[in-house]
Structure formats: C-alpha cells, structure tokens
C-alpha positions in Angstrom: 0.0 0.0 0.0 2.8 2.3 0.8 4.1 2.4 -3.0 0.6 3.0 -4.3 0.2 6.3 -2.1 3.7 7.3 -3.2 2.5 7.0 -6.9 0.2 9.9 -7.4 2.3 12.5 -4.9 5.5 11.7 -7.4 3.0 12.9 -10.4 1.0 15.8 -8.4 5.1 16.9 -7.1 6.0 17.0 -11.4 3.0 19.4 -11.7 3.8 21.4 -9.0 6.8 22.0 -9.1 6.7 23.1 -12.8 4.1 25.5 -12.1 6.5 26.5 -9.3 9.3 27.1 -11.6 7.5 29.1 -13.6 5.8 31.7 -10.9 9.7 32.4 -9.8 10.6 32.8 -13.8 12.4 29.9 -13.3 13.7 28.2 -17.3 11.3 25.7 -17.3 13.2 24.0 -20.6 16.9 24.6 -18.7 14.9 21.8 -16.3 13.7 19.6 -18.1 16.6 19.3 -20.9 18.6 18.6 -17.0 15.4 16.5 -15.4 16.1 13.6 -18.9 19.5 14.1 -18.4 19.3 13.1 -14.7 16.8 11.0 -15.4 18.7 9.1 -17.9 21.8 8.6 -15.3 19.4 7.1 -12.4 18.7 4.7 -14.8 22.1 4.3 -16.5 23.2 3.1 -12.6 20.5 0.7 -12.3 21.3 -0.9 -15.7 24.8 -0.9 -14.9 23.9 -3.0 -11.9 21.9 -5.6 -14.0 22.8 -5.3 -17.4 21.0 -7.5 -20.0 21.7 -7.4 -24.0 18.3 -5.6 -25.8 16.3 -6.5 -28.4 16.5 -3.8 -31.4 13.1 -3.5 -31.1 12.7 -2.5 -27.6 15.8 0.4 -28.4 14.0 1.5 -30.8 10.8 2.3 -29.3 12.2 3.7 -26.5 14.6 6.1 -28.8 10.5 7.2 -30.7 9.4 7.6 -27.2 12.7 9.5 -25.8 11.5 12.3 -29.3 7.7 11.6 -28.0 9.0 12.9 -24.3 11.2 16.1 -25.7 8.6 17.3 -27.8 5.4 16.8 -25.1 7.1 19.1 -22.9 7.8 21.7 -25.2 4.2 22.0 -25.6 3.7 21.4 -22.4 5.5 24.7 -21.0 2.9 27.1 -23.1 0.0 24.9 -22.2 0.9 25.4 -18.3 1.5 29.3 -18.9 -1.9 29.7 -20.5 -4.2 27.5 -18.9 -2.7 26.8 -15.4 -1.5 23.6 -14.0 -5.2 21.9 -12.9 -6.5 22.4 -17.0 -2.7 21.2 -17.5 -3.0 18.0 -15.9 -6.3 17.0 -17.1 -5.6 18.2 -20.4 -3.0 15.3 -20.2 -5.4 13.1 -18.9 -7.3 13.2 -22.5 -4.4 10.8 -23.6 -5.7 8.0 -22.2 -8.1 7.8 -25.2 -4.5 6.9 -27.3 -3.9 3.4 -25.5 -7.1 2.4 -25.5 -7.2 3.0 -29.3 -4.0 0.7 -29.3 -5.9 -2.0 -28.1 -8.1 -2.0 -29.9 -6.7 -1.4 -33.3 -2.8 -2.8 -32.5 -3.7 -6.0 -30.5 -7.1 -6.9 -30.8 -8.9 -5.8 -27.5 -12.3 -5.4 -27.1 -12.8 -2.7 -24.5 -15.7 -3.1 -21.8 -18.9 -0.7 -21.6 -17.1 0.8 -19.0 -14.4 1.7 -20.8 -16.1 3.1 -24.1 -18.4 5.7 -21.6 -14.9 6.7 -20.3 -14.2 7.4 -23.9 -17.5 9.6 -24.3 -16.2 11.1 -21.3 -12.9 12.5 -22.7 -14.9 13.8 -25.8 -17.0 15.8 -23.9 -14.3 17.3 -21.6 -11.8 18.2 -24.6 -14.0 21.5 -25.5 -14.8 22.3 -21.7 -10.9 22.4 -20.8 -10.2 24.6 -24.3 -12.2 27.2 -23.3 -11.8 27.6 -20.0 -9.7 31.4 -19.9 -7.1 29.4 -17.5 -4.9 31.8 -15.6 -4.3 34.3 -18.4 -8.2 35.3 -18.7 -7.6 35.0 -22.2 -9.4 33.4 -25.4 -9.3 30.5 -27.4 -6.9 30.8 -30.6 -6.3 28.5 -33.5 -2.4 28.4 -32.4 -3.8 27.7 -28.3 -6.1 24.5 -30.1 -2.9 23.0 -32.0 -0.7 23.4 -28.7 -3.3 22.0 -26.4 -4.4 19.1 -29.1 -0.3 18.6 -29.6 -0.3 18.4 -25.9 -3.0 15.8 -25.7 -1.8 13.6 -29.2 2.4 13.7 -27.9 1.3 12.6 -24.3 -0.5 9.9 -26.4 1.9 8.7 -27.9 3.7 8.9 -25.2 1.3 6.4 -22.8 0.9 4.4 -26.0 4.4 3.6 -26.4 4.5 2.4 -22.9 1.5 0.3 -23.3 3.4 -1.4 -25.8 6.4 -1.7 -23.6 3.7 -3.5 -20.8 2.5 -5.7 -23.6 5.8 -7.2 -23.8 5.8 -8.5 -20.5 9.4 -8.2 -20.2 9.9 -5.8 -17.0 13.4 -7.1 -17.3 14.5 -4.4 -20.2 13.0 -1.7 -17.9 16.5 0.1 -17.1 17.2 -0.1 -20.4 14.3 1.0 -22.1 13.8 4.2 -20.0 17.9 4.6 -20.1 17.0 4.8 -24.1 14.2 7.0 -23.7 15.5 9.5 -21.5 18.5 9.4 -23.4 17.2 10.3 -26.5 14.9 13.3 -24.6 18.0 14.9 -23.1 19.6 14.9 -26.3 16.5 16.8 -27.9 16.4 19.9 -25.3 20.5 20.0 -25.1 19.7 20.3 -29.3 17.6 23.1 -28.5 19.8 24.6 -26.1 20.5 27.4 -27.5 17.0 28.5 -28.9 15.6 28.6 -25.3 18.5 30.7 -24.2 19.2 27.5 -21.3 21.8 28.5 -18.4 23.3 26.0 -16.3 22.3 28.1 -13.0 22.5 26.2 -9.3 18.5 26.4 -9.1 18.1 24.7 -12.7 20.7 21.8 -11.7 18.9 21.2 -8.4 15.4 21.4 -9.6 16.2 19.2 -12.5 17.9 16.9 -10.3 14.8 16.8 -7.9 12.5 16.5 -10.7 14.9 13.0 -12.1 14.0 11.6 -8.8 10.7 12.2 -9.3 11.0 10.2 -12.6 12.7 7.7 -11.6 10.8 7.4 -8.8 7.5 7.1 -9.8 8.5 4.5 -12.6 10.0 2.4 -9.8 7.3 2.6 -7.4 4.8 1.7 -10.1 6.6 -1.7 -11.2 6.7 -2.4 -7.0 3.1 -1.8 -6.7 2.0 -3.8 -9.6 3.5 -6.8 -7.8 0.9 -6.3 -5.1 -2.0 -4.9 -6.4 -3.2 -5.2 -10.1 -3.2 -2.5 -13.0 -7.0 -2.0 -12.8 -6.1 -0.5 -9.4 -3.0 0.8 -9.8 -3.4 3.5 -13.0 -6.9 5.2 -12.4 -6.1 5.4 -8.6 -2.8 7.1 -9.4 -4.0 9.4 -12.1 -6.9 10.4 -10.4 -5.7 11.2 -7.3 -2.7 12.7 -9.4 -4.9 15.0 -10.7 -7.0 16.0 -7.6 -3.9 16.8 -5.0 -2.4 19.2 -8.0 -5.9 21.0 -8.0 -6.0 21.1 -4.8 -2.7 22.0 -3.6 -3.3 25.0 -6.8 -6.6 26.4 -5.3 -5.3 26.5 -1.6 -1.8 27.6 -1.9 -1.6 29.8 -5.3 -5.8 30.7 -4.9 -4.8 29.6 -8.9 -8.9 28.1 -9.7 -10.4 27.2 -13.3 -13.3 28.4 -14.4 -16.7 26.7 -14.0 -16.2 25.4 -17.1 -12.5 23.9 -16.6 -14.1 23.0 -12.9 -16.6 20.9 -14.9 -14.0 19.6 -17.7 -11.4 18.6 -14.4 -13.7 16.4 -13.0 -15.5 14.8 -16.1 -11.8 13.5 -17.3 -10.7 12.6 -14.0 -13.9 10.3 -14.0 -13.2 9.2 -17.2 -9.4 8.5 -16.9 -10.6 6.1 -14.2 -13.2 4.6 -16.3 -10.9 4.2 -19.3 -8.1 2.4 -17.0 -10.7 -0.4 -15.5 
C-alpha cells in the first residue's frame, strides 16, 4: 500500500513544481533538458547493476518515445503558462483515449462498456478544458487548439508507447528502455539549447535533479506496486488522485482556480481516466 500512495504524490510533485518554476521565472526547458539528463543517469546506474543485452526493437521504441518525451514538454511549458497547472494536468489526462485505441486497433482488444463511456467522457471534456480562460483570462486561438491538441496527441503517444512496452511482458528491459528514452529526450532539449537561451544556473541543476528523482521514482514505485495490487487499481487510482492533489494543492496555496467550465472539464476526465483504465 505504501508504493501506491507514493504514486500519485511523485506525479502531483511533477506538476507542481513546474508550475512553481514558472511563478519564480524559473527556465522551465533549462529543467527539463537537465530533469532527462538526470533522469537518464538514475537509470544508467540501475542498468549498470543488471545489465542484459536488448532487443532492437525494444531500443527503438524507446529512442521514438525519448522524441515523444522532448517534444510533449515543449508543448507542455505554453500549455501550463496559459491555462494553469489543474487544466494542464487533465488536459494530459485526455491521452488516455491513445492506449485504449491501441488496443483496440494494435492487438485486438475489445474494450468493456465501462471503458467506451470513459471514452465519451474525454470527448465531452476536450471542449470544456479549451475554453476555460485558465490563468491568463484570455481566449481560445487557433495556435492555443494546435498546442493544447499537440499536448493531448504527444502525451499519447507517449502512454501508448508504454502500453506497448507493458505488452511485452518483459519488465526485465525496464532500465534499459527508460535509459534509451531519457537518453534520447535529453539529447533533444540540449539540441535546442541554445534556442531557449538555457543557463546551467545552481536552481536549474537542483530542480532538474529533484525532478529526475521524481522520474525515476514514480516508474519504480509503479513496477513495486504492480507486484501487489493489479493494473485495474493501480493506474486510475494514481491518475486520479494525481490529478486531484495538483488541483488542490493549486486552489489552496496559489488561490490559482479554473473556471466553472475547466471545474466541470477537471472532474468529467478525472472520472473518465478512471473509467478508461478499469
């Protein structure tokens, strides 16, 4: 039980503390470019420990996911500027619709009635969370609907990828895989380095190193609590209560509240991220 209450405050901390970041004009991309590059050594140590030759395959997933990772946190930083961190994180949520159309069209599931009003769910919530005026008090625009659906179709990919990694049933290439994948992300932002003016400062270094732990944490958490309790529990009871202590901890602390209509959006697709996961 212990790892499945850690779960949800590693994710709510990764909200927070990006939302953090940016109230004290803190780089947000100077972190993250040093959060995969972190990230990517935790996990270099732990394959180091136990390391295992790799399928092909499995590297090169993880080097599409790595891109997948770089480039949803790029749109992520604008997203969380504009709409706050509570429309943030359940605009994320919306990406649970991508693994559930990999199981159905990549290997063959039939999802439950449950699952397909979950679905419904995240279809109605998309234009509730778009026009909420977020933070900003400002107004949809055509170039706000690409980075928001960007947001939504990268995390995707994102969850998808590692729906394809749980599909192998080979928890034994985890080091490597997120090694890979982290890799491959830090590579990205250090690329863009120099477009996002990044500055190796104490306070980016430290956050970025906190923020790796995170990572690395909540991966390993997650593969201890799935030995004790099953996914069906595990993934809507971390997303959901992911996405309530980051509201929360936003309207008490910051006074930072959506609208009625991101209120409403918030608590349809944290409904129907649970739905979608049974």
């Amino acid at each position: 039980m212990f790892y499945l209450l850690l779960i949800p405050a590693f994710y709510a901390f990764q909200n927070i503390a990006a939302r953090h970041l940016q109230r004290v004009s803190l780089n947000l991309y100077a972190v993250g470019a040093f959060t995969y590059l972190f990230s990517a050594c935790i996990y270099g140590g732990l394959y180091a420990l136990h390391p295992l030759p790799v399928p092909p395959h499995v590297r090169l997933v993880a080097l599409a996911l790595g891109v997948l990772y770089a480039v949803t946190y790029l749109l992520f930083v604008p997203t969380l500027a504009d709409r706050g961190v509570s429309v943030m994180a359940a605009l994320c949520q919306l990406s649970a619709l991508f693994p559930m159309a990999g199981a159905i069209l990549i290997w063959h599931e039939a999802p439950t009635l449950v699952r397909w009003i979950g679905a419904g769910l995240c279809l109605v919530a998309m234009p509730l969370l778009g026009l909420d005026q977020g933070i900003t008090d400002t107004s949809l625009t055509w170039r706000k609907i690409l980075t928001f659906a960007g947001l939504v179709v990268f995390n995707g990919g994102v969850l998808l990828s590692f729906k394809w990694f749980e599909q192998l049933d080979q928890p034994q290439y985890l080091n490597a895989f997120m090694l890979t994948t982290f890799g491959v992300a830090a590579v990205v932002m250090a690329a863009l380095w120099p477009f996002y003016r990044g500055v190796a400062t104490r306070p980016v270094l430290g956050w970025g190193l906190a923020c790796a732990l995170c990572y690395a944490g909540a991966a390993l958490f997650i593969v201890q609590a799935l030995r004790h309790f099953e996914g069906v529990v595990v993934f809507p009871f971390a997303e959901a209560t992911a996405v309530a202590m980051t509201v929360a901890f936003a309207a008490f602390v910051w006074r930072e509240t959506p609208g009625k209509l991101g209120f409403t959006g918030i608590v349809i697709v944290t409904i129907a991220a649970v739905l979608i996961n049974l």
